[in-house]
N, C-alpha and C positions, 0 to 999 in steps of 0.2 A: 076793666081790662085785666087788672095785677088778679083780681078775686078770678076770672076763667079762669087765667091762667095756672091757679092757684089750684081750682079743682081739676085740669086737666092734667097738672103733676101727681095729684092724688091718687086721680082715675089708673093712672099708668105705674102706682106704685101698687095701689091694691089689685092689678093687673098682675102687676107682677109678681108680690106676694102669692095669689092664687096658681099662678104657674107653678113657683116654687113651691109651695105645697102638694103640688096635683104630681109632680119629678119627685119629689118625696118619697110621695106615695105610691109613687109607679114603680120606685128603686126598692122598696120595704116590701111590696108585693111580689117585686120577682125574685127577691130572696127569699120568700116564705115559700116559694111555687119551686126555687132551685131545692131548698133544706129538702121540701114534704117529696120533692120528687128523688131526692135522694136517699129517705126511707123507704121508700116504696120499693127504688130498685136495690136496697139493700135486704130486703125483707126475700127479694126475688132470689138475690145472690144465694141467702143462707138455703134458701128449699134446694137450689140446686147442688150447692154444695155438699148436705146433708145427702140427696139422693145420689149425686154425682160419686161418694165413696161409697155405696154400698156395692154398687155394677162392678168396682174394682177390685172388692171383696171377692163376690160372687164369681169374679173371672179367677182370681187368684187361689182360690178353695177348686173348680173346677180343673184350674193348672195341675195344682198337687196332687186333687184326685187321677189325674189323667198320670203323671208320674208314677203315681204308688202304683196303680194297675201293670204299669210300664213294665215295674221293677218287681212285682210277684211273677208278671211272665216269664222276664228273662232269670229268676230264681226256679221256675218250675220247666224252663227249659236246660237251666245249667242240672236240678235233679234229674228231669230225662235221663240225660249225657252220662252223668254221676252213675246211675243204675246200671247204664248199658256196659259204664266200662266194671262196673262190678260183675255183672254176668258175663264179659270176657276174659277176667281174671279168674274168675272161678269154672270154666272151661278150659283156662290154661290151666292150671292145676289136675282137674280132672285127666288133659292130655297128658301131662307130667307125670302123674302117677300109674299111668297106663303105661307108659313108657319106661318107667322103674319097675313093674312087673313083669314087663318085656327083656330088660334088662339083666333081670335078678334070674329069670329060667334061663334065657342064653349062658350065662356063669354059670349054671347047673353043667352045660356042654362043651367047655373052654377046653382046647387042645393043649394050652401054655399059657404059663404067668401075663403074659403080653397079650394076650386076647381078656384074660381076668381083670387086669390092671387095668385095660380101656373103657372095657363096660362098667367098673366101678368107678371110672373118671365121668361115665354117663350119666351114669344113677346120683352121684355127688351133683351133677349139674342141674340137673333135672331137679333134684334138692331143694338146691339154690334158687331156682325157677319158682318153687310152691314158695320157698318162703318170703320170696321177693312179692309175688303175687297176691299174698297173704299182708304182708306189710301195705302193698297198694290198697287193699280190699279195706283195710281199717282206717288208710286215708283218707278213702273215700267216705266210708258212711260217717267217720269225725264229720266231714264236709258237709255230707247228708244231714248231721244233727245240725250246725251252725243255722244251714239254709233254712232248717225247716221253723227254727228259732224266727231267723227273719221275716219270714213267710207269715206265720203266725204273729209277729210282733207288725208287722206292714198292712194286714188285714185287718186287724183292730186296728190300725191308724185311718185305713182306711174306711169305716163302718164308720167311726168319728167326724169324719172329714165329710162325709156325706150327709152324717146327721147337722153339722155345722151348715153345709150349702143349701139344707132343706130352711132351715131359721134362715138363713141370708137373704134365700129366694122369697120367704114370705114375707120379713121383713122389706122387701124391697117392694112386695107386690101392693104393701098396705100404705107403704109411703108413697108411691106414685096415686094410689086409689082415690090418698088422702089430700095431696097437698096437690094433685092436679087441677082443680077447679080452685083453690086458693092460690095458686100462680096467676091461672088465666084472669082473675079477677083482678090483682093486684098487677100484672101489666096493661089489663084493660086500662085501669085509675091511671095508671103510670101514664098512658099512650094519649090521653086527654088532661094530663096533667103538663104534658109536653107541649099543648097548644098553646098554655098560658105565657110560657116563653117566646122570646122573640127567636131567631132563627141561631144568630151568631152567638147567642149567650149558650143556649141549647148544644149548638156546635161544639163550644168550648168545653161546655160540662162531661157531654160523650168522650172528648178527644183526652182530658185528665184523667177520665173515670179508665178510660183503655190505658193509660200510662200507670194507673196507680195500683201496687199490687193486690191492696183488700179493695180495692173497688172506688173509694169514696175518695169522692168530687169534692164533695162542701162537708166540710167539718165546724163544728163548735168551737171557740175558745176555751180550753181546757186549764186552769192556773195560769193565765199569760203567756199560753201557750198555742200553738197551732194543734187541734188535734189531732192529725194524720200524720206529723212527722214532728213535733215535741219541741220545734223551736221557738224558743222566746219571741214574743212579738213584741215589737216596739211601743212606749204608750203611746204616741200620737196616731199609732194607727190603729189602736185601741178603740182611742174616741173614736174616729172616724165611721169604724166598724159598729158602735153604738151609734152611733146617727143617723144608720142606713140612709146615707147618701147617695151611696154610690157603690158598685161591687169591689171588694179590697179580697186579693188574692196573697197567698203566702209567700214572701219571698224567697223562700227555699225550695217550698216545694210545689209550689203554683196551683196551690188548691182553693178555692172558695171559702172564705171567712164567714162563718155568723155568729151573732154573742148569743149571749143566754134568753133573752127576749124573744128573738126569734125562734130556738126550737122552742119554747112554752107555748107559742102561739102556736105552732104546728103539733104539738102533741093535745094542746085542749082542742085543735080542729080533729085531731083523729080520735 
């Protein structure tokens, strides 16, 4: 009777034993299956990252370009303007000085000092008129050189800026060309590497991965460190995280613990 009873406690410890080995093993697995799915989608992150700044490139060089064109138009409509009011200054002049000719024969036919004195108060203004006009006329084309300075200095910036958005554009063309079929591969993996998980663990990882600014869920211990946010971790949760027993998250920043064993095992898998 003592002897059954003796291998029925055995039976139920080497029962048990295999359970505990088999939780073990189920615990080590879904941490190799959290890590590798955590490269995966950080491999995803960088293509989109990488692609994700050149579109803002490419917007921001088309901005400028669209600016500079802005700004040679309304440089070549302030020239317009500039020219026009040059050729109504020098029309007033020309009226001016018709007007001093007119002036100067009537004085030939003055009855009295007072008819003389008036038309040379005309002719003196009239004077004044050309050299006013003349003074305008050379502000203007000062004006004229500056613009045409700009004009020529905006255009070369421009030819620049274009030649810049032509390299941006292809560059963008060869990076989507390239790294589109090595995304869709690498979320394939990812999208079946998600089944090995259970639902809730899976849940968790998404829901950290949206909270965390660079992305990452499960980090490495790094010097006694958490690697996603640099704080000290305790040793007893050290061991534990060596023992893969069970999933041990950061208490700072609630991200997924793995020690060095497990990413090796995930990098000699990839």
């Amino acid at each position: 009777m003592a002897k059954k009873v003796q291998e029925a406690e055995e039976k139920i410890e080497q029962k048990a034993s295999v359970e505990k080995q088999e939780q073990d093993v189920t615990v080590e697995k879904k941490l190799i299956a959290l890590y590798e799915l955590q490269q995966l989608d950080s491999k995803v992150d960088k293509i989109r990252i990488v692609r994700g700044e050149l579109p803002l490139e490419v917007q921001d060089l088309e901005d400028e370009i669209a600016g500079l064109e802005t700004r040679i138009e309304n440089y070549s409509t302030e020239t317009e303007t500039l020219q026009n009011q040059i050729t109504e200054k020098q029309n007033a002049i020309k009226e001016s000085k018709t007007m001093i000719e007119k002036y100067e024969k009537q004085q030939m036919n003055v009855r009295n000092n007072r008819e003389y004195d008036s038309l040379s108060k005309e002719i003196e203004f009239q004077s004044l008129e050309i050299q006013l006009s003349e003074k305008r006329i050379n502000e203007f084309k000062d004006k004229l050189e500056v613009i045409k300075e700009e004009i020529e200095k905006s255009k070369s910036e421009l030819d620049e800026r274009k030649k810049d958005l032509d390299v941006k554009k292809g560059e963008l063309t060869d990076i989507v060309a390239e790294t589109e079929k090595e995304e869709l591969d690498l979320i394939k993996t990812s999208e079946n590497n998600e089944k090995l998980i259970e639902d809730r663990l899976l849940t968790a990882y998404k829901r950290i991965r949206k909270n965390a600014r660079n992305g990452l869920a499960v980090v490495q211990i790094e010097r006694d460190a958490c690697g996603g946010c640099f704080n000290k971790i305790p040793p007893q949760h050290q061991m534990d995280i060596r023992m893969h027993k069970k999933i041990i998250v950061c208490e700072y920043c609630g991200r997924i613990l793995v020690d060095e064993e497990i990413a090796n095992l995930v990098n000699v898998e990839n």
